[in-house]
N, CA, C and O atoms as a GROMACS GRO file, in nm:
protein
  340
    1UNK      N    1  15.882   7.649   9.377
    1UNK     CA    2  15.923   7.783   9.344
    1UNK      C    3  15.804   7.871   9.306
    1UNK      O    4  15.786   7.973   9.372
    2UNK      N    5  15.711   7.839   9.196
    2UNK     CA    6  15.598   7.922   9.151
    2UNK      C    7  15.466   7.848   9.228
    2UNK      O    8  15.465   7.740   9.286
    3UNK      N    9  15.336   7.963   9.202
    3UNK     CA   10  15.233   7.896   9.296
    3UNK      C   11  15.186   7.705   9.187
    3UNK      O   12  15.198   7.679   9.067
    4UNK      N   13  15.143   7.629   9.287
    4UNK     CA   14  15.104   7.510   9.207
    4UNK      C   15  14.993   7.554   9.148
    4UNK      O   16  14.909   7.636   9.186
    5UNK      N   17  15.008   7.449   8.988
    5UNK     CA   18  14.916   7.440   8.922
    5UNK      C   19  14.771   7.390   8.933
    5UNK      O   20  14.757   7.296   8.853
    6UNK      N   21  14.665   7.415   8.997
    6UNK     CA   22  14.539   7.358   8.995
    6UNK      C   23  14.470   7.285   8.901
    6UNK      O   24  14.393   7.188   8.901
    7UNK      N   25  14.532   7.380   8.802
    7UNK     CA   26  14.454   7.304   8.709
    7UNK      C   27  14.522   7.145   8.648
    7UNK      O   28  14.465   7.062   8.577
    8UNK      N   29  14.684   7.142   8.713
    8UNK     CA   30  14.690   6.965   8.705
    8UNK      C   31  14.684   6.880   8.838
    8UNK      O   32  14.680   6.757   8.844
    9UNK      N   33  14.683   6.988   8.968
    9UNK     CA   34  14.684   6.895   9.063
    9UNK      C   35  14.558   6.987   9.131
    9UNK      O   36  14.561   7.091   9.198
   10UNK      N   37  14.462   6.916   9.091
   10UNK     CA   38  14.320   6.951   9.049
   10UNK      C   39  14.255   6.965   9.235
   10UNK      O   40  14.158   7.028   9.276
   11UNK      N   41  14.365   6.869   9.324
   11UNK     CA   42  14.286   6.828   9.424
   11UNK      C   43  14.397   6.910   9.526
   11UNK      O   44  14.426   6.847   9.628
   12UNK      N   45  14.458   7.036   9.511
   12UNK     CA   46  14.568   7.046   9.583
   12UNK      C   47  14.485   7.149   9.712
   12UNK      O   48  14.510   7.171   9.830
   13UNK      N   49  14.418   7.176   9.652
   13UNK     CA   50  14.335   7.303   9.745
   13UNK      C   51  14.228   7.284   9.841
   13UNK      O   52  14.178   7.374   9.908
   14UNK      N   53  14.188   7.134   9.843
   14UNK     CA   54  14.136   7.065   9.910
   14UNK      C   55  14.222   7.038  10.080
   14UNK      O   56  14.199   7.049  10.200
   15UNK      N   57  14.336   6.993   9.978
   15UNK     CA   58  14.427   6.961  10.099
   15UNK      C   59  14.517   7.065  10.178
   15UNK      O   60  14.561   7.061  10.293
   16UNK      N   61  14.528   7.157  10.077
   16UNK     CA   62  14.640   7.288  10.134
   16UNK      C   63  14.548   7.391  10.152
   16UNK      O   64  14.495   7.407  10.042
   17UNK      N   65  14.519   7.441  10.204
   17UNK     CA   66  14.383   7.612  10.306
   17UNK      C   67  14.486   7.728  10.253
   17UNK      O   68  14.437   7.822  10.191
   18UNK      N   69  14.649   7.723  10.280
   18UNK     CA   70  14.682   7.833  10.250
   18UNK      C   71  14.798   7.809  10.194
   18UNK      O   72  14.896   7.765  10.254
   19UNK      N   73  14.792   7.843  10.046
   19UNK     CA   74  14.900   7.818   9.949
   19UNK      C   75  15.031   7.900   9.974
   19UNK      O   76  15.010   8.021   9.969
   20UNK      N   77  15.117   7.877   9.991
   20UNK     CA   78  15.292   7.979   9.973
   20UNK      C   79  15.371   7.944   9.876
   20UNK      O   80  15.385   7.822   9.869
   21UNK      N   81  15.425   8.000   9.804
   21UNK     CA   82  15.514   7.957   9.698
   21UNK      C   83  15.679   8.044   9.701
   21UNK      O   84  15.657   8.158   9.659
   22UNK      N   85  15.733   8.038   9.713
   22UNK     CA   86  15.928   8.114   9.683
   22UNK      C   87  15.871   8.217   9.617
   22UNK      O   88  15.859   8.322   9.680
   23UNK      N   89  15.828   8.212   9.493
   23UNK     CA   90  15.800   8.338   9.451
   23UNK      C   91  15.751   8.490   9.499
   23UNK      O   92  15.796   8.605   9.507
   24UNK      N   93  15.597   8.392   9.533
   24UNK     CA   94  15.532   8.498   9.673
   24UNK      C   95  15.635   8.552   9.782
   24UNK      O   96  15.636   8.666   9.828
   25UNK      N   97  15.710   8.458   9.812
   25UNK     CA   98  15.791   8.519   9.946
   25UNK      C   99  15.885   8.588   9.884
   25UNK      O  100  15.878   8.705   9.922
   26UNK      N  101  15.971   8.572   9.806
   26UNK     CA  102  15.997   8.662   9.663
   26UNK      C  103  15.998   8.817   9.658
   26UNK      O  104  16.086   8.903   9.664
   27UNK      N  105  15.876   8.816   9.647
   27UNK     CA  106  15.776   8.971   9.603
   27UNK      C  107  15.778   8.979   9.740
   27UNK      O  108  15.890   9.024   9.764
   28UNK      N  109  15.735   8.966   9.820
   28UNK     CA  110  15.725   9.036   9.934
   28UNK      C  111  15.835   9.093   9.991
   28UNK      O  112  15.829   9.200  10.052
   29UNK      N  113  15.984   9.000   9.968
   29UNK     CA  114  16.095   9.045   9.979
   29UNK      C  115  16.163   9.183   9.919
   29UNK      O  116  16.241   9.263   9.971
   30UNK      N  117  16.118   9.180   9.826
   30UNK     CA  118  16.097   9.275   9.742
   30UNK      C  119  16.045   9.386   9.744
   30UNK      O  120  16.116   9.482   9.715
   31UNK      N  121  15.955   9.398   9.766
   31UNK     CA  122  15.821   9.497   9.839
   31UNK      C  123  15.869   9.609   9.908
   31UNK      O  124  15.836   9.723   9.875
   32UNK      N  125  15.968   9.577  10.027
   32UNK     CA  126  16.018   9.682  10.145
   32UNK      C  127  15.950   9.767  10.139
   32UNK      O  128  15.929   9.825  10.032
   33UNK      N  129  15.887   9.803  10.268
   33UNK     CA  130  15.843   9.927  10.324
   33UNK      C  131  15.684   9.926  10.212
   33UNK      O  132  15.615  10.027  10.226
   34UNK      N  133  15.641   9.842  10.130
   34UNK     CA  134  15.555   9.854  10.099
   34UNK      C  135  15.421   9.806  10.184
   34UNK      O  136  15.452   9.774  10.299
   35UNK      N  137  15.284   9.795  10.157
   35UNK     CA  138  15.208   9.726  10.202
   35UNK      C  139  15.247   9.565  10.191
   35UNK      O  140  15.239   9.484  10.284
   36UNK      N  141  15.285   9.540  10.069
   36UNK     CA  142  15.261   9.378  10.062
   36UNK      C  143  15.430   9.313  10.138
   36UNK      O  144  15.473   9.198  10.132
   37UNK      N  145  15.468   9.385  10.178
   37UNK     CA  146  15.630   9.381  10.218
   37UNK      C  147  15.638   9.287  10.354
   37UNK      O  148  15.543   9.334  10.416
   38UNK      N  149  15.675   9.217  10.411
   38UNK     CA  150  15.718   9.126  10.525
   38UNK      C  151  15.785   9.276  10.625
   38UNK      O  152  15.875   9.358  10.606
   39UNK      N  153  15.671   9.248  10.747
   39UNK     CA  154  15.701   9.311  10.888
   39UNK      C  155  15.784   9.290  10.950
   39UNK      O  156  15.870   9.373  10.980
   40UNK      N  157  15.780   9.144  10.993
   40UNK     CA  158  15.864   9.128  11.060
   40UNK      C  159  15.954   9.013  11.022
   40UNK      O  160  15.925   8.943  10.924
   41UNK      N  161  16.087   8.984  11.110
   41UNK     CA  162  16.140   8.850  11.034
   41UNK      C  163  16.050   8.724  11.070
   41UNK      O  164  16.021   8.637  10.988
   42UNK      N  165  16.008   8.724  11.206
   42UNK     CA  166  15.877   8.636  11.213
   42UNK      C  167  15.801   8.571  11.107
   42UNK      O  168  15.797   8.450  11.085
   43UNK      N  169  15.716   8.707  11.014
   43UNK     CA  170  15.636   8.652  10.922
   43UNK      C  171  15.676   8.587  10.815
   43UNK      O  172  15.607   8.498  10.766
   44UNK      N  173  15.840   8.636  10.746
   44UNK     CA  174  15.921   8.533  10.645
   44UNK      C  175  15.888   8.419  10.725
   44UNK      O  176  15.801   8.332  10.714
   45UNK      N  177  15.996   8.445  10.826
   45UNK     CA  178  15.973   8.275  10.831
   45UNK      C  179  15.849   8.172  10.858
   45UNK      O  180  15.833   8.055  10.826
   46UNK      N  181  15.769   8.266  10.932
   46UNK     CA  182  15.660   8.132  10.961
   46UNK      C  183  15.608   8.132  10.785
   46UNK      O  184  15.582   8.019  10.744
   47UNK      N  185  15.589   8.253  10.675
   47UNK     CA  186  15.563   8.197  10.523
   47UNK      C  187  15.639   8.097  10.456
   47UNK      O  188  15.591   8.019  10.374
   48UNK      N  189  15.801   8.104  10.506
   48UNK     CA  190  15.890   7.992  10.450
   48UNK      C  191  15.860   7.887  10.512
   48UNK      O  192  15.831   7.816  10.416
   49UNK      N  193  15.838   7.795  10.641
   49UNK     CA  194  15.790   7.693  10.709
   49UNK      C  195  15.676   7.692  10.658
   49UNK      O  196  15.660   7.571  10.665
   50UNK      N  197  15.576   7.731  10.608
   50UNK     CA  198  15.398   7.737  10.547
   50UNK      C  199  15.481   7.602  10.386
   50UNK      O  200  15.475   7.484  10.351
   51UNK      N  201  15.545   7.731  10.347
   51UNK     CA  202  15.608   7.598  10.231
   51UNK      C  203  15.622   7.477  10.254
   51UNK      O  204  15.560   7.387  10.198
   52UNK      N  205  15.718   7.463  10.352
   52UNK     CA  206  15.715   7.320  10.406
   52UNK      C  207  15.624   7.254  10.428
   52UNK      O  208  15.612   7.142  10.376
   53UNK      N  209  15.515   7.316  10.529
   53UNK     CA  210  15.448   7.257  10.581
   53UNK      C  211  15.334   7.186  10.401
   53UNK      O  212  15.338   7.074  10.349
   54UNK      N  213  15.262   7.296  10.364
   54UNK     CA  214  15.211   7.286  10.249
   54UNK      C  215  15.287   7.147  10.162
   54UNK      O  216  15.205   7.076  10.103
   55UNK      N  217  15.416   7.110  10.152
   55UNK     CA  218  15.466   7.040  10.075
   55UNK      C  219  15.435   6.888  10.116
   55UNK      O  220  15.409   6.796  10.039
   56UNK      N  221  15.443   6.885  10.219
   56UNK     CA  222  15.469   6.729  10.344
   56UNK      C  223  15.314   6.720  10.336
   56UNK      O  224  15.267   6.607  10.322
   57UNK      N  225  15.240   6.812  10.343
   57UNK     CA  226  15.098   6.775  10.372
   57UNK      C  227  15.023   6.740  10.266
   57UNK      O  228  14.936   6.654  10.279
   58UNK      N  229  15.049   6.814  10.122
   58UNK     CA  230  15.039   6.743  10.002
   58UNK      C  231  15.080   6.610   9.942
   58UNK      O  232  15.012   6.542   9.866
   59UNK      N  233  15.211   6.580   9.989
   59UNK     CA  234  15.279   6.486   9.905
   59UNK      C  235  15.296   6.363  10.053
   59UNK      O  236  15.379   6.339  10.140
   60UNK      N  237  15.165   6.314  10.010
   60UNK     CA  238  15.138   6.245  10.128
   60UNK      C  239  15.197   6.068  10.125
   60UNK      O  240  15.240   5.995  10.214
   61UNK      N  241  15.171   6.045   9.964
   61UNK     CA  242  15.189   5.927   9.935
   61UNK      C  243  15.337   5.853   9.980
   61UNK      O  244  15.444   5.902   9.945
   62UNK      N  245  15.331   5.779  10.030
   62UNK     CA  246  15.476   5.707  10.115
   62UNK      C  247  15.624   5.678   9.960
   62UNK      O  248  15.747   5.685   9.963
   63UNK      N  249  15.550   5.653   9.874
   63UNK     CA  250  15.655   5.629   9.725
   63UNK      C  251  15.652   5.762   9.658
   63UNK      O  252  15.743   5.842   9.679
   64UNK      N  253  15.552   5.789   9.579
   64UNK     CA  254  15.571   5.898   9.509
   64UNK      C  255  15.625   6.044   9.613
   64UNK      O  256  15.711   6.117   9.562
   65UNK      N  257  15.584   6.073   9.724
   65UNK     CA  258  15.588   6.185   9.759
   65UNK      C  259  15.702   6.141   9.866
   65UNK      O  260  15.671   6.195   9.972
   66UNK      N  261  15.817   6.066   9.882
   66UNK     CA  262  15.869   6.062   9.984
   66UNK      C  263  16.007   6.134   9.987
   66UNK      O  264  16.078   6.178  10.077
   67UNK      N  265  16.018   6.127   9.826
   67UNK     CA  266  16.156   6.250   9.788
   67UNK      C  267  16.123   6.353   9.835
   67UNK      O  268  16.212   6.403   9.904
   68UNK      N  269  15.993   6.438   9.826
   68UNK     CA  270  15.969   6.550   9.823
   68UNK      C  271  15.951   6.610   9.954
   68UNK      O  272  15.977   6.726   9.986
   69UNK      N  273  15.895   6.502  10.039
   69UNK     CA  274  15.871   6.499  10.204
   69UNK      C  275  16.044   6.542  10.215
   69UNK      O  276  16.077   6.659  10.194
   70UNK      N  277  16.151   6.435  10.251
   70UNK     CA  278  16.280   6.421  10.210
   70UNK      C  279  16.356   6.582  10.200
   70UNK      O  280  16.452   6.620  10.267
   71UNK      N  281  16.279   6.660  10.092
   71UNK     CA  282  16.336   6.765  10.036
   71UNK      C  283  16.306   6.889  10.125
   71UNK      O  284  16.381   6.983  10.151
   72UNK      N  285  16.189   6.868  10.162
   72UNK     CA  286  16.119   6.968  10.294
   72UNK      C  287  16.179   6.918  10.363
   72UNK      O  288  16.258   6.863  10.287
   73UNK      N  289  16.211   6.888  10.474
   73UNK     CA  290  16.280   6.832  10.536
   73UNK      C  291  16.400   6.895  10.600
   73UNK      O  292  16.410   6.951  10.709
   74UNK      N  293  16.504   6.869  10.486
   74UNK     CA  294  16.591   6.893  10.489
   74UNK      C  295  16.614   7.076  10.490
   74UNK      O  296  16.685   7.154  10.554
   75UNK      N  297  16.523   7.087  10.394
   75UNK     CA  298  16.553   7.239  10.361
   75UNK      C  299  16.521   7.298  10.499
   75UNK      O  300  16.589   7.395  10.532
   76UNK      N  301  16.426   7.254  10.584
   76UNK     CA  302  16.360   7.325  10.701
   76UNK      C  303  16.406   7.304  10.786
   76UNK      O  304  16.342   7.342  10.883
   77UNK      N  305  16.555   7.229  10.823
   77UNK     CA  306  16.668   7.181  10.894
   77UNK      C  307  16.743   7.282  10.840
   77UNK      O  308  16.763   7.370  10.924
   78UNK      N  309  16.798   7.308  10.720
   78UNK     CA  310  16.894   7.369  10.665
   78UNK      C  311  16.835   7.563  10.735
   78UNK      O  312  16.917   7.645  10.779
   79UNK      N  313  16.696   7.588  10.727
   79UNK     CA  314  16.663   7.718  10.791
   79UNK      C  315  16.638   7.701  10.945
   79UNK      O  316  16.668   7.813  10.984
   80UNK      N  317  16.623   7.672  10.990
   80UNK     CA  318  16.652   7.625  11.160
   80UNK      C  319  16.820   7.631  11.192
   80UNK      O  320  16.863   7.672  11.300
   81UNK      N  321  16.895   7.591  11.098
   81UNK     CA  322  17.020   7.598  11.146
   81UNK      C  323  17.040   7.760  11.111
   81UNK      O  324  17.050   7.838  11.206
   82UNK      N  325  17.044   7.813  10.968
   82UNK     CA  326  17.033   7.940  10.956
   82UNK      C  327  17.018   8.062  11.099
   82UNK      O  328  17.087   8.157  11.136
   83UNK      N  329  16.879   7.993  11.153
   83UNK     CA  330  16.829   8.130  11.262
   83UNK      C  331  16.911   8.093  11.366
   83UNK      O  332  16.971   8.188  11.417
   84UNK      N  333  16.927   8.008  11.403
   84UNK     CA  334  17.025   7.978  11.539
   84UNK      C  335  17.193   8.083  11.540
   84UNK      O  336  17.258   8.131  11.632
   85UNK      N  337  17.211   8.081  11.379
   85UNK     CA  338  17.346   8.192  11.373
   85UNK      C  339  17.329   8.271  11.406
   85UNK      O  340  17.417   8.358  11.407
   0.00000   0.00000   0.00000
């Protein structure tokens, strides 16, 4: 939901180039017609799939991170079905 903490997952920025968080997509939602505002529906979504992607690529570990893989997942099934309506 909020951007990750660096300062406990000290090594996240190593692995993730371009951070997205709900929030960010959030504010931009928000934004309309502003500069920081989403153009097109395109750019939501490829920022909402960035989440995903960002999540699976972090939480690499097969035990600890496999709920979370699991959770992306699903959610990015659950918006794929969404756009097809």
């Amino acid at each position: 939901m909020k951007p990750v903490d660096t300062n406990i997952f000290k090594d996240y920025l190593d692995v993730v180039k371009h951070p997205k968080c709900f929030q960010s997509v959030d504010a931009k939602l928000k934004a309309r017609g502003k500069d920081a505002s989403y153009l097109t529906n395109e750019s939501f979504i490829r920022d909402v799939r960035l989440i995903f992607q960002n999540c699976k690529a972090y939480n690499t570990d097969p035990v600890r991170g496999a709920d979370i893989c699991k959770l992306a997942d699903t959610l990015a099934d659950a918006l794929d079905q969404l756009l097809v309506l």
